[in-house]
Structure formats: structure tokens, C-alpha cells
PyMOL Python script that loads the backbone (N, CA, C, O; Angstrom):
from pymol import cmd

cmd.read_pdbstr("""\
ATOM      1  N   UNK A   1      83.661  94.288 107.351  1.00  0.00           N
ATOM      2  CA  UNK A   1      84.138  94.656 106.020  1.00  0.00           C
ATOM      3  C   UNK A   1      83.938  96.154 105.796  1.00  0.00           C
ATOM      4  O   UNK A   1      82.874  96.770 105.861  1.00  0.00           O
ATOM      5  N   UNK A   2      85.031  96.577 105.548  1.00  0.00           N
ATOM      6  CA  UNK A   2      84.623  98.013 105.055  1.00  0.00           C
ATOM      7  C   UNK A   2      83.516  98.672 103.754  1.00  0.00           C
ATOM      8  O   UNK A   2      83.682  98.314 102.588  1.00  0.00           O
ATOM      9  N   UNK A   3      82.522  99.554 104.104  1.00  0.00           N
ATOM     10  CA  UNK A   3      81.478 100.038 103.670  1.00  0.00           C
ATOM     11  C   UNK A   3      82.494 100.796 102.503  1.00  0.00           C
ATOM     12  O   UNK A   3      82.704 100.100 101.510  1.00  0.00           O
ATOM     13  N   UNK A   4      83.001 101.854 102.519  1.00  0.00           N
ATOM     14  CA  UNK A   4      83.491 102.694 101.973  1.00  0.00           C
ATOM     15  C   UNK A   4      84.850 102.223 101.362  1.00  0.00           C
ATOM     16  O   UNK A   4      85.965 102.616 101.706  1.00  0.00           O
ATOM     17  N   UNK A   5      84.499 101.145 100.219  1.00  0.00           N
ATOM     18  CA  UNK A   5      85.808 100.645  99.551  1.00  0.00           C
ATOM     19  C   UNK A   5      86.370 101.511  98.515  1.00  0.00           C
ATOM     20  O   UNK A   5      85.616 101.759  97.575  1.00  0.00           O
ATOM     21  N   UNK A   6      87.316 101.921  98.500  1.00  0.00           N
ATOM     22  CA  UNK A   6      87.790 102.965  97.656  1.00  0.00           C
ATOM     23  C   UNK A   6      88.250 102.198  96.405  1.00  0.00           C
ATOM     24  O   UNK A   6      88.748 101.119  96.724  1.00  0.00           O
ATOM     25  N   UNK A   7      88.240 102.385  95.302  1.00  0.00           N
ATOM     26  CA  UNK A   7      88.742 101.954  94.091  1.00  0.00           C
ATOM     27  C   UNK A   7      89.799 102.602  93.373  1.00  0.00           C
ATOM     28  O   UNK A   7      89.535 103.749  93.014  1.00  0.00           O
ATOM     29  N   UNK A   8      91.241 102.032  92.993  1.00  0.00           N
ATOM     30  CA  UNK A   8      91.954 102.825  92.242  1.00  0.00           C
ATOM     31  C   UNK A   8      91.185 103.315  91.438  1.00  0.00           C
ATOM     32  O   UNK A   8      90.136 102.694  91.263  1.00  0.00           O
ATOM     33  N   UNK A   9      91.416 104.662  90.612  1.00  0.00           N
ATOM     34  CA  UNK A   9      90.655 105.740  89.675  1.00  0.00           C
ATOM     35  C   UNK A   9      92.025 105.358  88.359  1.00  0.00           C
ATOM     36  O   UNK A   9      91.949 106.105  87.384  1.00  0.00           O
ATOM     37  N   UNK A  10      93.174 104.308  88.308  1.00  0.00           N
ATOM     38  CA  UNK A  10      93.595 103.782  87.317  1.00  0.00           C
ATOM     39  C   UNK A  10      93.275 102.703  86.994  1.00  0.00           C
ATOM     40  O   UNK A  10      92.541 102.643  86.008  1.00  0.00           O
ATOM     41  N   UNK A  11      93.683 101.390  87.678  1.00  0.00           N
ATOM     42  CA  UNK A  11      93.790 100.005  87.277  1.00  0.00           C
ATOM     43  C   UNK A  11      92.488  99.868  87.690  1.00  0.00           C
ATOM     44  O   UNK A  11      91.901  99.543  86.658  1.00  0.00           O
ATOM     45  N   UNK A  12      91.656  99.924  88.610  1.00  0.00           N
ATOM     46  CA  UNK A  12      90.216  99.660  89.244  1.00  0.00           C
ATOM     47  C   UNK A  12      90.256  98.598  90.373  1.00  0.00           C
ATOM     48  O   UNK A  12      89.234  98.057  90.795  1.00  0.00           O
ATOM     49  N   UNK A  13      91.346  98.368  90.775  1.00  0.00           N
ATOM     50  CA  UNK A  13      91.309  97.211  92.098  1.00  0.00           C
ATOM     51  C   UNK A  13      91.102  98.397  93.465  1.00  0.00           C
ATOM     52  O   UNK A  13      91.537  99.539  93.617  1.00  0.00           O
ATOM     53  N   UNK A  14      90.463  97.748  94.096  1.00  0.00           N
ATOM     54  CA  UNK A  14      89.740  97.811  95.040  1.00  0.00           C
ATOM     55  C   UNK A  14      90.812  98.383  96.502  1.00  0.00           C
ATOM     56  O   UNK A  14      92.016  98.126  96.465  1.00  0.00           O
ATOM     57  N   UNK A  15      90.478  98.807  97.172  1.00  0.00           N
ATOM     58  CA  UNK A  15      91.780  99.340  97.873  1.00  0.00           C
ATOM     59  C   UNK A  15      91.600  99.641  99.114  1.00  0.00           C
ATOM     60  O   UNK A  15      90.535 100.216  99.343  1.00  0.00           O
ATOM     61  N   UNK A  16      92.446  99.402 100.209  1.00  0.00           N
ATOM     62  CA  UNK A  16      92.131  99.922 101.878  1.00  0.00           C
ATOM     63  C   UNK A  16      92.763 100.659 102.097  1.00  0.00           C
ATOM     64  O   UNK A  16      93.765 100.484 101.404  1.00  0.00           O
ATOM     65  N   UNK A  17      92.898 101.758 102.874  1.00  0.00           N
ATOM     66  CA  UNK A  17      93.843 102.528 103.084  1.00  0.00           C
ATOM     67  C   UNK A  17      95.360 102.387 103.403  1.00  0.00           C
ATOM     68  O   UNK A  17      95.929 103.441 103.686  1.00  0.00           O
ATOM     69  N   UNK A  18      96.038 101.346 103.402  1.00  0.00           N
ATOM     70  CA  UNK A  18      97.448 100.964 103.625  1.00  0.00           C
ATOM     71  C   UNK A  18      97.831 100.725 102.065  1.00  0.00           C
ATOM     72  O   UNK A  18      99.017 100.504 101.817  1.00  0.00           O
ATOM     73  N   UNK A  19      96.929 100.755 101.043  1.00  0.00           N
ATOM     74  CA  UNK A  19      97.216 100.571  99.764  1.00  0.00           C
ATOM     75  C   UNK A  19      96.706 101.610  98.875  1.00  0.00           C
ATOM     76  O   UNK A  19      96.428 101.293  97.718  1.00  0.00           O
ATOM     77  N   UNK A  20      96.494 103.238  99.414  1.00  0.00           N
ATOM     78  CA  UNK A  20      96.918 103.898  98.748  1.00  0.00           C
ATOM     79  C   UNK A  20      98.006 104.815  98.221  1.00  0.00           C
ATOM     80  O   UNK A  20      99.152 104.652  98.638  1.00  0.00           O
ATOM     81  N   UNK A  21      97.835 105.420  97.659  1.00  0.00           N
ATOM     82  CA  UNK A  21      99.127 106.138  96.556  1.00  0.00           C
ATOM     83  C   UNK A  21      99.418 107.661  98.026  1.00  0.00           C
ATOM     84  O   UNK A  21      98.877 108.215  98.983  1.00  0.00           O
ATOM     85  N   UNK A  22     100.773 107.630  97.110  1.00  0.00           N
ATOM     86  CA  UNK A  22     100.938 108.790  98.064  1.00  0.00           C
ATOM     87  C   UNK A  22     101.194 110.339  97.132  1.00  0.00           C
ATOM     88  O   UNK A  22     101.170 110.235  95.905  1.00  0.00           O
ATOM     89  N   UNK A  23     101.370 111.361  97.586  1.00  0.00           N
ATOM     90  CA  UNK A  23     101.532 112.471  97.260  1.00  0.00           C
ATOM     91  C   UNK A  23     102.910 113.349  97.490  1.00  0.00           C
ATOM     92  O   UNK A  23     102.974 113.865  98.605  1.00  0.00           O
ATOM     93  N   UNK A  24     103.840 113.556  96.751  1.00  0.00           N
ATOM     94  CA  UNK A  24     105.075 114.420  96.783  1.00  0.00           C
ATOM     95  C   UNK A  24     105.554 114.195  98.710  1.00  0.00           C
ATOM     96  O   UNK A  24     106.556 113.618  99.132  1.00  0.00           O
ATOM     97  N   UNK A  25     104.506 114.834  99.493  1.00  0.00           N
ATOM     98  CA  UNK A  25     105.121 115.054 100.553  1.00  0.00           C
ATOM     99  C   UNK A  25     104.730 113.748 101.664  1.00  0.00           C
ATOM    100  O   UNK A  25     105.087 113.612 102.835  1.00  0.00           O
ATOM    101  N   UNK A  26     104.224 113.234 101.166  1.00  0.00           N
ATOM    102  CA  UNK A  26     103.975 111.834 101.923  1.00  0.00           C
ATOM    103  C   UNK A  26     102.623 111.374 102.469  1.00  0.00           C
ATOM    104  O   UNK A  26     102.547 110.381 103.192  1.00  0.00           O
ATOM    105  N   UNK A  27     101.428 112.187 102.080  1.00  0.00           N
ATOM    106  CA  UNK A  27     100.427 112.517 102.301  1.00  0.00           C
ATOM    107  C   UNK A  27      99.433 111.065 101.327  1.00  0.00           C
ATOM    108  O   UNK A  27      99.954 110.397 100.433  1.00  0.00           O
ATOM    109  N   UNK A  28      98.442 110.944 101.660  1.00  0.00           N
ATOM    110  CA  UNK A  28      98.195 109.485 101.316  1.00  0.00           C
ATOM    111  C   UNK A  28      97.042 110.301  99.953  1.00  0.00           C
ATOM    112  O   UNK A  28      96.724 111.487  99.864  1.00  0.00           O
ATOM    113  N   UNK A  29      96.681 109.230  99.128  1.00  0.00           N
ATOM    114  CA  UNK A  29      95.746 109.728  97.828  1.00  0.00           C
ATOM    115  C   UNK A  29      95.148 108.726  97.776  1.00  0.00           C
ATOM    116  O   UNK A  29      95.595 107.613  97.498  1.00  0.00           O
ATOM    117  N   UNK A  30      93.382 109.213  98.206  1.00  0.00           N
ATOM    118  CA  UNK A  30      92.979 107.972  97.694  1.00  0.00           C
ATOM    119  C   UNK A  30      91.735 107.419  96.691  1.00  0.00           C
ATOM    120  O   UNK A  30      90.667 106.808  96.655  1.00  0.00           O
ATOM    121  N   UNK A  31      92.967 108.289  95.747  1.00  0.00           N
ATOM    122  CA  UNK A  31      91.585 107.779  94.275  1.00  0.00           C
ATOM    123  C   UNK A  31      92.735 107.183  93.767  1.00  0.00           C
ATOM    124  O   UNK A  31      92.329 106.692  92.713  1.00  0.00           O
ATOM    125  N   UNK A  32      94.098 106.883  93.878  1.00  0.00           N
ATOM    126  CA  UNK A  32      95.126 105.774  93.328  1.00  0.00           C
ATOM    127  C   UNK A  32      95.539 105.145  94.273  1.00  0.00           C
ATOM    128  O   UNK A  32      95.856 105.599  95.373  1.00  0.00           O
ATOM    129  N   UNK A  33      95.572 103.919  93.874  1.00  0.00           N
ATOM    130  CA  UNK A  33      96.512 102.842  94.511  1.00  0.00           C
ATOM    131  C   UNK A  33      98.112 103.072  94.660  1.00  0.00           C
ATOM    132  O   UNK A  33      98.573 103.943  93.923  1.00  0.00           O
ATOM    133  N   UNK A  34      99.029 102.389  95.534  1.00  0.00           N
ATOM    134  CA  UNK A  34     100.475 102.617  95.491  1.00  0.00           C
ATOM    135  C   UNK A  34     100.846 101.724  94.275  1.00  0.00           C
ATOM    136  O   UNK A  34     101.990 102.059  93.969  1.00  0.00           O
ATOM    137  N   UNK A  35     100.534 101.012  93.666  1.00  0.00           N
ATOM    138  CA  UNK A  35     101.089 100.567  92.700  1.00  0.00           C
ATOM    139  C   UNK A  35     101.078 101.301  91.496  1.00  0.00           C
ATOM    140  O   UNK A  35     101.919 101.092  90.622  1.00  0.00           O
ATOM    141  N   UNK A  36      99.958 102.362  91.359  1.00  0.00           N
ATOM    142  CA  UNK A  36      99.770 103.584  90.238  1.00  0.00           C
ATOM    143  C   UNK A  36     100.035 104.808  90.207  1.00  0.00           C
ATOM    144  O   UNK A  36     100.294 105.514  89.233  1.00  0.00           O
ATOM    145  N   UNK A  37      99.952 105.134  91.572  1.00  0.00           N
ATOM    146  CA  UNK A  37     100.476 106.418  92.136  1.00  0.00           C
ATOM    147  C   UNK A  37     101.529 106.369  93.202  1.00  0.00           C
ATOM    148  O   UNK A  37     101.423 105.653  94.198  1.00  0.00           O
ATOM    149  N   UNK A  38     102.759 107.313  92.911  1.00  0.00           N
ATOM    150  CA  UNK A  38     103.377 107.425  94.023  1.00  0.00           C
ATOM    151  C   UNK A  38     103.946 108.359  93.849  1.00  0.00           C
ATOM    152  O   UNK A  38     104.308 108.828  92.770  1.00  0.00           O
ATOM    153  N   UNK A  39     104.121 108.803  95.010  1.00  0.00           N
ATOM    154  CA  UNK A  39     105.226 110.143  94.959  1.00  0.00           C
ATOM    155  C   UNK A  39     104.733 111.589  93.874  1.00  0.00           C
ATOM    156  O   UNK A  39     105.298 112.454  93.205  1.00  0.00           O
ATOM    157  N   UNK A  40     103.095 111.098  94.287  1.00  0.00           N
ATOM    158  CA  UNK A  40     102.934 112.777  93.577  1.00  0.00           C
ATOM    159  C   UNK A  40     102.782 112.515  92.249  1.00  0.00           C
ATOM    160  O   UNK A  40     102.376 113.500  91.633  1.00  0.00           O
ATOM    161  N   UNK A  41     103.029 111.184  91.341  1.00  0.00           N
ATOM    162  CA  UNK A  41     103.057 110.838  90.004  1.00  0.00           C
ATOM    163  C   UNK A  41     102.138 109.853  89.598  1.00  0.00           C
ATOM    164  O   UNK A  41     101.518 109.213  90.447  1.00  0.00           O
ATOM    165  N   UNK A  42     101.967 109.642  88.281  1.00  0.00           N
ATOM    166  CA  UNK A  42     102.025 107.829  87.717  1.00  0.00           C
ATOM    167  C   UNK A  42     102.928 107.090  88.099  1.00  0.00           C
ATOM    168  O   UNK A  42     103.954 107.720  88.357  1.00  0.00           O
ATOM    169  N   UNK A  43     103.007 105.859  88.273  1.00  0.00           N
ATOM    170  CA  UNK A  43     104.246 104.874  88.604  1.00  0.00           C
ATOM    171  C   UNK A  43     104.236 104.807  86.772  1.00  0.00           C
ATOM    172  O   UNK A  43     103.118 104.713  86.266  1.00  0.00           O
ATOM    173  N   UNK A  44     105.180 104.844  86.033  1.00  0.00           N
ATOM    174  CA  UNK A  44     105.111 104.140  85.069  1.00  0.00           C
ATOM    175  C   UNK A  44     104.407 105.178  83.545  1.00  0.00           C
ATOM    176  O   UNK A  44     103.612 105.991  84.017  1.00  0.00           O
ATOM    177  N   UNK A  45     104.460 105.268  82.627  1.00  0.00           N
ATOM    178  CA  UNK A  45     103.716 106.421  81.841  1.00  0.00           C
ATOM    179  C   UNK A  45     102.647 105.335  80.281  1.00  0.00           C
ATOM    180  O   UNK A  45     102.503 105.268  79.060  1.00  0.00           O
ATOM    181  N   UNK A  46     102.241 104.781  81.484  1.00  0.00           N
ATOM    182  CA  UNK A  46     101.760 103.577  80.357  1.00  0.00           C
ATOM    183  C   UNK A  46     100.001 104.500  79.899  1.00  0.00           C
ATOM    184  O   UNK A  46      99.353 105.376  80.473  1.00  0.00           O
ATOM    185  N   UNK A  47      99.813 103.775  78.709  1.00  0.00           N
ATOM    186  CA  UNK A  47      98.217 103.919  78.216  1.00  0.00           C
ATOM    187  C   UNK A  47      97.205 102.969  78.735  1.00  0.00           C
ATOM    188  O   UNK A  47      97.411 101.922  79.350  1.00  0.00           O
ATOM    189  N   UNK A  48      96.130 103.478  78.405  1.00  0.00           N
ATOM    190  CA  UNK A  48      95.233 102.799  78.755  1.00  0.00           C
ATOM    191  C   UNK A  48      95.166 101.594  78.300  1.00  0.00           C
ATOM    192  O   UNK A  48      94.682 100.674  78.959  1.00  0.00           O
ATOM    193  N   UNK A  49      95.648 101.458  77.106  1.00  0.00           N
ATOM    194  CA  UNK A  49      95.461  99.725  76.618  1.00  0.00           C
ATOM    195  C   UNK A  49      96.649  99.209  77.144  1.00  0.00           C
ATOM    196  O   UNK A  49      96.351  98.057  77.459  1.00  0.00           O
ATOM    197  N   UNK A  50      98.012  99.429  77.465  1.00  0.00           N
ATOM    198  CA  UNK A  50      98.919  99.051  78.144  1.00  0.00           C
ATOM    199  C   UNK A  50      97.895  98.360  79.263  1.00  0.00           C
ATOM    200  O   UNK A  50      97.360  97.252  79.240  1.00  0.00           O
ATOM    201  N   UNK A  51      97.796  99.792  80.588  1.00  0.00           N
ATOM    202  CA  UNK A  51      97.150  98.881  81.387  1.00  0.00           C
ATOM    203  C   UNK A  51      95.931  97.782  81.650  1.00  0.00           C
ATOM    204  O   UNK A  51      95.645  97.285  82.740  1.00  0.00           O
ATOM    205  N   UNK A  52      95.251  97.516  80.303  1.00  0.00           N
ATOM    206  CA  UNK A  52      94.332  96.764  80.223  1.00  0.00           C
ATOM    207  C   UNK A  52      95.119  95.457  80.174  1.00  0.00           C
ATOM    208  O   UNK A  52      94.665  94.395  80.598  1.00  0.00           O
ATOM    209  N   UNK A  53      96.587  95.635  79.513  1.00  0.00           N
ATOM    210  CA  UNK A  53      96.789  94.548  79.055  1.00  0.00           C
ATOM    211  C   UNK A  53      97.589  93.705  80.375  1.00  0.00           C
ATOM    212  O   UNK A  53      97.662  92.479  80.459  1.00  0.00           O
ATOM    213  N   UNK A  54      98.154  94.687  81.358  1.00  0.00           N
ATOM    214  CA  UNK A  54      99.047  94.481  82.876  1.00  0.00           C
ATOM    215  C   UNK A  54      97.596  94.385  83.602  1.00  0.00           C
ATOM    216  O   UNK A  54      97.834  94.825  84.726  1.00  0.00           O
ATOM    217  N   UNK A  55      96.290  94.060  83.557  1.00  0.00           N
ATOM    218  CA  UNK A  55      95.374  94.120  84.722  1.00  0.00           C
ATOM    219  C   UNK A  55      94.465  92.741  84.025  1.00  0.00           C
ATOM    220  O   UNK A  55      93.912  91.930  84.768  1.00  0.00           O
ATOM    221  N   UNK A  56      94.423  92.650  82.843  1.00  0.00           N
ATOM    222  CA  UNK A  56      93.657  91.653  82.662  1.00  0.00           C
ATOM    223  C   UNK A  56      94.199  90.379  83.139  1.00  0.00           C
ATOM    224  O   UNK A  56      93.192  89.845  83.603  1.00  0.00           O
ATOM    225  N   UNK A  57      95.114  89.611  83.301  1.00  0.00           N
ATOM    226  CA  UNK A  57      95.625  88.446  83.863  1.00  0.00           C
ATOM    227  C   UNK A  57      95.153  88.402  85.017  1.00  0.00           C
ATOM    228  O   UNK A  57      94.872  87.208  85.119  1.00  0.00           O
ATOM    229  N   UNK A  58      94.795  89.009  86.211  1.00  0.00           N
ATOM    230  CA  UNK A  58      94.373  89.353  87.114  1.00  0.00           C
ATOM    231  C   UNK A  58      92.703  89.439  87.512  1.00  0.00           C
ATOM    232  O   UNK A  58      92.118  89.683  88.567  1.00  0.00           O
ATOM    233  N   UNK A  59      92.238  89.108  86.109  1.00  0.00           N
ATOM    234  CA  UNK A  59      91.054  89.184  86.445  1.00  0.00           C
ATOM    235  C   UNK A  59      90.701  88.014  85.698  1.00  0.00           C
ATOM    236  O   UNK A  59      89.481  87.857  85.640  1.00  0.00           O
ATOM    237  N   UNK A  60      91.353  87.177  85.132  1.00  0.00           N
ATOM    238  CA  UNK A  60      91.265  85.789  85.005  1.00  0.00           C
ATOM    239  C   UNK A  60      91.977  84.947  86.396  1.00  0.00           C
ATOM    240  O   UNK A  60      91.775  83.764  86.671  1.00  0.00           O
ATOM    241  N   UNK A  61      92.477  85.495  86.833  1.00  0.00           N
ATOM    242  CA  UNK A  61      92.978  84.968  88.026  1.00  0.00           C
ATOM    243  C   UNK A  61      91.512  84.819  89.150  1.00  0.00           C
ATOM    244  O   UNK A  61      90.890  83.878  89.644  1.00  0.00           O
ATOM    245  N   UNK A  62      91.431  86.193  89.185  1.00  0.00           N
ATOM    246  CA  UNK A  62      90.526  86.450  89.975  1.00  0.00           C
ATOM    247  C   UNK A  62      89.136  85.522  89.873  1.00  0.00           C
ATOM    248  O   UNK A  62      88.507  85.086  90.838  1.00  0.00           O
ATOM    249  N   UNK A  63      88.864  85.357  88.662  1.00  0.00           N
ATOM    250  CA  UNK A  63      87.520  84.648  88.485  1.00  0.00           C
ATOM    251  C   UNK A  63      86.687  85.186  87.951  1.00  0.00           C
ATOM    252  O   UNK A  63      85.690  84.529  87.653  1.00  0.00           O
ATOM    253  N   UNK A  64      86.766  86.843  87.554  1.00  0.00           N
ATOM    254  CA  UNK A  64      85.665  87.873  87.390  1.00  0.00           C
ATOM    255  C   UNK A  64      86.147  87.652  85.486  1.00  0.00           C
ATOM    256  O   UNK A  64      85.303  88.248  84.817  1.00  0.00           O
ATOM    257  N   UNK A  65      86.887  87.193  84.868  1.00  0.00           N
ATOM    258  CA  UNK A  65      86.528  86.769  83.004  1.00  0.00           C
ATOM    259  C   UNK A  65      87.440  85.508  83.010  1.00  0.00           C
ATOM    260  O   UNK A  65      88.521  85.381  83.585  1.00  0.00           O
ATOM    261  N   UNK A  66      86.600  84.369  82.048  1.00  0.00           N
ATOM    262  CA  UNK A  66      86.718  83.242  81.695  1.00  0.00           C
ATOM    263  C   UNK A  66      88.226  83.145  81.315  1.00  0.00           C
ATOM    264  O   UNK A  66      88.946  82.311  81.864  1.00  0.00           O
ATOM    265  N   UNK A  67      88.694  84.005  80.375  1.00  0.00           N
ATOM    266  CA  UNK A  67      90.388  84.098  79.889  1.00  0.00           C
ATOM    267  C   UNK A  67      90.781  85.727  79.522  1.00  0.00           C
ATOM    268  O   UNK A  67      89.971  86.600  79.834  1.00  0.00           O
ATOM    269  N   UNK A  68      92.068  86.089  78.844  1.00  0.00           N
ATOM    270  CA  UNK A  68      91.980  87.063  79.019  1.00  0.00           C
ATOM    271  C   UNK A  68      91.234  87.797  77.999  1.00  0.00           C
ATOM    272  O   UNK A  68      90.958  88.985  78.168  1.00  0.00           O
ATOM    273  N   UNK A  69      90.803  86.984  76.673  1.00  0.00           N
ATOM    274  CA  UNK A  69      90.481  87.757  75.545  1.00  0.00           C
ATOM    275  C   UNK A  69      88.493  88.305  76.283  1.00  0.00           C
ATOM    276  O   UNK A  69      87.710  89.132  75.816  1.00  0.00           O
ATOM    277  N   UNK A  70      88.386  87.624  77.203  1.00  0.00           N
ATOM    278  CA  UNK A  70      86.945  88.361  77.770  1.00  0.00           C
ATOM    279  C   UNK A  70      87.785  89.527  79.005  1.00  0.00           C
ATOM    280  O   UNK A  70      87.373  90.668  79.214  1.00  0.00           O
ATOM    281  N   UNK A  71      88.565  89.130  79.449  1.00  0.00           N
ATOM    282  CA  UNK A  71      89.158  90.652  80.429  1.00  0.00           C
ATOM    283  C   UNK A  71      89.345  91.938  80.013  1.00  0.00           C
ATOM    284  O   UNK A  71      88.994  93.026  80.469  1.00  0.00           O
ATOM    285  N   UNK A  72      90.089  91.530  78.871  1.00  0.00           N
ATOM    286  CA  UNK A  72      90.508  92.547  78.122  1.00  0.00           C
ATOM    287  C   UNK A  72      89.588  93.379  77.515  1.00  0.00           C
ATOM    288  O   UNK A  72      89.889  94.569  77.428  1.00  0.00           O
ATOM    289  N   UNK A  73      88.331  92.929  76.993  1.00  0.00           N
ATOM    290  CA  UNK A  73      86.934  93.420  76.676  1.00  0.00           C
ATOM    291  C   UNK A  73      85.982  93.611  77.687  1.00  0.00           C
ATOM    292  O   UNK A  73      84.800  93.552  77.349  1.00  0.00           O
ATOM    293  N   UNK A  74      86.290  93.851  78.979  1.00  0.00           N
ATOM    294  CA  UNK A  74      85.744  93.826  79.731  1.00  0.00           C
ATOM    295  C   UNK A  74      86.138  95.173  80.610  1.00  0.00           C
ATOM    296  O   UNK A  74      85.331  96.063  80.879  1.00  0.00           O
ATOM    297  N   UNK A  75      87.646  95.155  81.042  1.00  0.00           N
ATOM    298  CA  UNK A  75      88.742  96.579  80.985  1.00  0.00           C
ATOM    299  C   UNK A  75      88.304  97.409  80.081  1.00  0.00           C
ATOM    300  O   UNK A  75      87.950  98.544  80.398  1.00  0.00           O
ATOM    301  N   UNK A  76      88.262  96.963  78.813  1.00  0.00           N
ATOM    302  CA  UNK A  76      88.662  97.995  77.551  1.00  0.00           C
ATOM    303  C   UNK A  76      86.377  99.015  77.569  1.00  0.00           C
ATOM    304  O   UNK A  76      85.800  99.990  77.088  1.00  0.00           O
ATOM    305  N   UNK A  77      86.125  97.991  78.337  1.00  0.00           N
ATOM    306  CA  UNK A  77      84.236  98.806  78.751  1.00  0.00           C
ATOM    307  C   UNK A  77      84.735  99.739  80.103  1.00  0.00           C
ATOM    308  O   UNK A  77      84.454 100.935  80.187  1.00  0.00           O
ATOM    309  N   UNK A  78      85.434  99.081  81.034  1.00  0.00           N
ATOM    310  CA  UNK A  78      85.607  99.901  82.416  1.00  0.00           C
ATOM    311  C   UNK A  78      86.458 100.873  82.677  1.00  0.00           C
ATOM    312  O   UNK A  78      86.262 101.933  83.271  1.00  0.00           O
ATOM    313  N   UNK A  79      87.791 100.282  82.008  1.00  0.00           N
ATOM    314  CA  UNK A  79      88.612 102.024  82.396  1.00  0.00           C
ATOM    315  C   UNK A  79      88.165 103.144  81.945  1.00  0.00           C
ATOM    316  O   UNK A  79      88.448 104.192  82.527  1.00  0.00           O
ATOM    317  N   UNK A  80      87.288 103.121  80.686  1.00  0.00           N
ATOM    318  CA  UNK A  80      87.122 105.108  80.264  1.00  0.00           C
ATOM    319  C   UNK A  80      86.129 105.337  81.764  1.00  0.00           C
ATOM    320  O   UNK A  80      85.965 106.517  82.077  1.00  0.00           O
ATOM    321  N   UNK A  81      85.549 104.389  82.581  1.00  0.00           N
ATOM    322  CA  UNK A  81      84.877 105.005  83.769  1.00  0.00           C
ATOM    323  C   UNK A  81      85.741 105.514  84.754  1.00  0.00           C
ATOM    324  O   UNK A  81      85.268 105.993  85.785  1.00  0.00           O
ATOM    325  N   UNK A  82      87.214 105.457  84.514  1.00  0.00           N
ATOM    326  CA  UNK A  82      87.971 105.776  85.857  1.00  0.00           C
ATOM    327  C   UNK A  82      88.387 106.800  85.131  1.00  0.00           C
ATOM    328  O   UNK A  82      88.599 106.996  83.935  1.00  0.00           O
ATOM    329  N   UNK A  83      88.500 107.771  86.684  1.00  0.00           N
ATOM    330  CA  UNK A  83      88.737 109.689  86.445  1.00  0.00           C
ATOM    331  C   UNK A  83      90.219 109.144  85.460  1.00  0.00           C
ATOM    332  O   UNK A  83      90.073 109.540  84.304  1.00  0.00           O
ATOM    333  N   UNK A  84      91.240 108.545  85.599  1.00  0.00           N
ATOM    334  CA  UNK A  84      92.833 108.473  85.056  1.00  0.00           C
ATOM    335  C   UNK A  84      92.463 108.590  83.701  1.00  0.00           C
ATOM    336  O   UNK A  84      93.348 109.204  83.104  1.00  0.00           O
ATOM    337  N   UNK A  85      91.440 108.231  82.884  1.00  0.00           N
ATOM    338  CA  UNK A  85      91.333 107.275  81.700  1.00  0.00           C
ATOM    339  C   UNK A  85      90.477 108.302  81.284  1.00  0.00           C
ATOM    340  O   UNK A  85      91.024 108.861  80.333  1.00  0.00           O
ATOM    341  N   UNK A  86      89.085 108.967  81.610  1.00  0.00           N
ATOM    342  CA  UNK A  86      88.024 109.896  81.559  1.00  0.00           C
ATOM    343  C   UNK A  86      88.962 111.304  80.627  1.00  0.00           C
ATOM    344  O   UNK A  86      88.535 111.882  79.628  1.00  0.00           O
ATOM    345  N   UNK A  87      89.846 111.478  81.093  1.00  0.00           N
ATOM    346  CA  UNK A  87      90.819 113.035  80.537  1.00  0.00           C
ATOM    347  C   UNK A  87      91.103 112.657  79.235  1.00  0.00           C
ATOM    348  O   UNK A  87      91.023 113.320  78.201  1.00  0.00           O
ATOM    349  N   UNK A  88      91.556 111.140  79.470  1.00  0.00           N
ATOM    350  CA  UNK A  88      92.327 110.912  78.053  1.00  0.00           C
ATOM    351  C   UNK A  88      91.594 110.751  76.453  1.00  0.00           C
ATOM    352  O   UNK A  88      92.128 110.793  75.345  1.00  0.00           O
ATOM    353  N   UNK A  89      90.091 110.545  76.864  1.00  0.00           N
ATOM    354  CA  UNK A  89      89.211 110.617  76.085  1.00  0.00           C
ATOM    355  C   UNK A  89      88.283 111.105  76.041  1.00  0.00           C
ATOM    356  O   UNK A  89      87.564 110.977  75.050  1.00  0.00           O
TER     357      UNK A  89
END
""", "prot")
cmd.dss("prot")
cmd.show_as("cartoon", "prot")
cmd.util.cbc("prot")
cmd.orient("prot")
């Protein structure tokens, strides 16, 4: 298992290097995921509570909150820890 798991610095899922973001010239980034970063950008120009609200299903899926109204309060404690979210507040 890899020691050095990198974490998107948007959504917070967990990431290997075939699943990070890339950069304008094709160059890999890996404090975003490809689903958040690509091409040098945001995928998408959503807020932070947007993405709480596209990541929490996922973590009722996952097993890590009971439904989403504990995900969502659970996101809404963790993203100001990611650098994406840190600027905005």
C-alpha cells in the first residue's frame, strides 16, 4: 500500500498517481485530483458548499457518515482544511 497517499487539496479523496490533475501542458498536479483539476484549471467553478453537497453522497456510500445530513457536517468541518477552500476563507 502506498505510504505517501496524496489527497485531493479540493474534494479530499484520496489519490494515486494515475488520478491526478493535470497542468496546461500535460504535466501531472498532485495536490488535485483529475476530477477537480484539469488542464491547468478547476473542472467546474463550484463553491465550497456546492462541493460538500457533490462529495457527501460518497461518504455515505463509503461508510465514513451514517446519511448525508452527518456528511455534510462533517465536509462542511474538513474542506476549510484543504489549500482550495483555505484562500476562500
Amino acid at each position: 500500500m502506498e505510504q505517501n497517499l496524496k489527497i485531493c487539496q479540493s474534494c479530499g479523496m484520496p489519490m494515486q498517481e494515475e488520478q491526478y490533475g493535470t497542468e496546461k501542458d500535460g504535466s501531472k498536479n498532485d495536490s488535485y485530483c483529475c476530477y477537480c483539476y484539469k488542464d491547468g484549471g478547476f473542472v467546474g467553478n463550484s463553491t465550497m458548499e456546492e462541493m460538500v453537497e457533490f462529495c457527501a453522497p460518497f461518504e455515505v456510500e463509503g461508510g465514513r457518515a451514517k446519511d448525508l445530513e452527518e456528511a455534510k457536517a462533517q465536509l462542511m468541518q474538513y474542506f476549510p482544511t484543504l489549500e482550495r477552500w483555505k484562500k476562500k476563507n
